[in-house]
C-alpha positions as CSV (number, residue, x, y, z in Angstrom):
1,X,-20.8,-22.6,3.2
2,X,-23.9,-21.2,2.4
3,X,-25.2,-18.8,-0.5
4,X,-24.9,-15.6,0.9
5,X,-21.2,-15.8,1.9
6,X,-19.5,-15.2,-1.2
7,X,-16.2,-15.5,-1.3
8,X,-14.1,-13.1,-2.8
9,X,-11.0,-13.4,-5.3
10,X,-8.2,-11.4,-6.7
11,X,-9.1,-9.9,-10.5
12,X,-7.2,-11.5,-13.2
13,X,-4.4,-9.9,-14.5
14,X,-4.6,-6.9,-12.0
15,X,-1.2,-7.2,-10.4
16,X,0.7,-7.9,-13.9
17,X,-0.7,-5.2,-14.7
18,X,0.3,-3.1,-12.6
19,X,4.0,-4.2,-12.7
20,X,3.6,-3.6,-16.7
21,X,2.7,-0.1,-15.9
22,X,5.6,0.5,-13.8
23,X,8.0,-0.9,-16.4
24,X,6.4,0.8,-19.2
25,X,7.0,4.5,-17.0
26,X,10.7,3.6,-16.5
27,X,11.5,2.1,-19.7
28,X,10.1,5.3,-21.3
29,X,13.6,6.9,-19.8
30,X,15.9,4.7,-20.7
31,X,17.0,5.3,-24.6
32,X,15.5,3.2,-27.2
33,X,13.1,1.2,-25.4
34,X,10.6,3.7,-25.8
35,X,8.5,1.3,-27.9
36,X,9.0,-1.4,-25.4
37,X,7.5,1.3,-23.1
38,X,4.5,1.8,-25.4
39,X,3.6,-1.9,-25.4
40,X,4.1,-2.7,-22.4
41,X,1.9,0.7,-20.8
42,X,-1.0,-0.9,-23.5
43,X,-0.5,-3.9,-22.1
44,X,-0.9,-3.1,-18.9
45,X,-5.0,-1.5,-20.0
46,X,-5.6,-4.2,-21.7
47,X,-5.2,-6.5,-18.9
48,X,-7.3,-4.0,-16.7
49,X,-9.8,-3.9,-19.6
50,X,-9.9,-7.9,-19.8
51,X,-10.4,-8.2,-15.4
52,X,-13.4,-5.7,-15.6
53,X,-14.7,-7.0,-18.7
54,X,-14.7,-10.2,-16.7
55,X,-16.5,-8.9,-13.3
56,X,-19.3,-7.5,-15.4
57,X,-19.3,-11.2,-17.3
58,X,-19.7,-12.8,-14.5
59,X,-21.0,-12.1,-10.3
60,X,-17.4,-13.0,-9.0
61,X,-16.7,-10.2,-6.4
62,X,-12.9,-9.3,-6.4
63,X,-11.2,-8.4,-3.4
64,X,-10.4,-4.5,-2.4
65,X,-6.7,-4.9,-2.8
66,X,-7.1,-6.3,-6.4
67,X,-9.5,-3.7,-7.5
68,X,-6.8,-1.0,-6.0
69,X,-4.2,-2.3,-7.7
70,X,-6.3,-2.6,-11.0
71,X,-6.8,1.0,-10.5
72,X,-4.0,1.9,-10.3
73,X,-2.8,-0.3,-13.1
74,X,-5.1,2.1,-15.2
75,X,-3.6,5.1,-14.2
76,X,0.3,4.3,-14.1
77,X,-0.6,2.7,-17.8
78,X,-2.1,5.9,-19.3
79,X,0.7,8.0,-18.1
80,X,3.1,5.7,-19.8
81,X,1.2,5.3,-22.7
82,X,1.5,9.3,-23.1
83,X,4.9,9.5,-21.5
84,X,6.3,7.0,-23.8
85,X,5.1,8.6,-27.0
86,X,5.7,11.5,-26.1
87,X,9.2,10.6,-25.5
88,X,8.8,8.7,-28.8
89,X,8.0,11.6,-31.2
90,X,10.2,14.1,-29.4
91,X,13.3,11.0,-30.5
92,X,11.9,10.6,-34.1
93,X,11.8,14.8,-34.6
94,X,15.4,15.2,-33.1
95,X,14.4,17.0,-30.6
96,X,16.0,14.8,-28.0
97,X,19.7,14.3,-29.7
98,X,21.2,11.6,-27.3
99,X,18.5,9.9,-29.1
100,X,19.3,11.0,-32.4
101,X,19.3,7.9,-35.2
């Protein structure tokens, strides 16, 4: 193989994730794990955080598919992050009685 052909991998941590982010948006529905929600939606950016920190590091390319799914891991994980506290301080005001303490 010779210099120029590079070959390309999947970025670290980019398909966790992503599934991270999708638990973090459903567990934000579902009762009390709304904290579980919030961790898991930060989670989910720090991972994304850690795979580009790591492609600026170093001169690996990463495949397209990873770098979608990163992406998208970034957006899903912000909208849990809000949704979840969101949820979170609607529960802890008593605005939201089936979650009432």
């Amino acid at each position: 193989m010779t210099e120029s052909a590079e070959t390309k991998r999947a970025m670290p941590g980019a398909t966790t994730a992503l599934v991270f982010a999708n638990m973090g948006i459903v567990a934000s529905f579902m009762g009390h794990l709304v904290s579980m929600a919030v961790v898991l939606s930060a989670l989910a950016l720090l991972l994304v955080a850690f795979g580009r920190f790591m492609q600026q590091r170093s001169a690996v390319q990463y495949t397209e598919a990873s770098l979608l799914r990163a992406r998208w891991a970034m957006r899903l994980g912000i909208v849990g992050l809000v949704l979840g506290t969101a949820i979170w301080l609607l529960w802890r005001t008593g605005v939201l009685p089936f979650m009432a303490a």
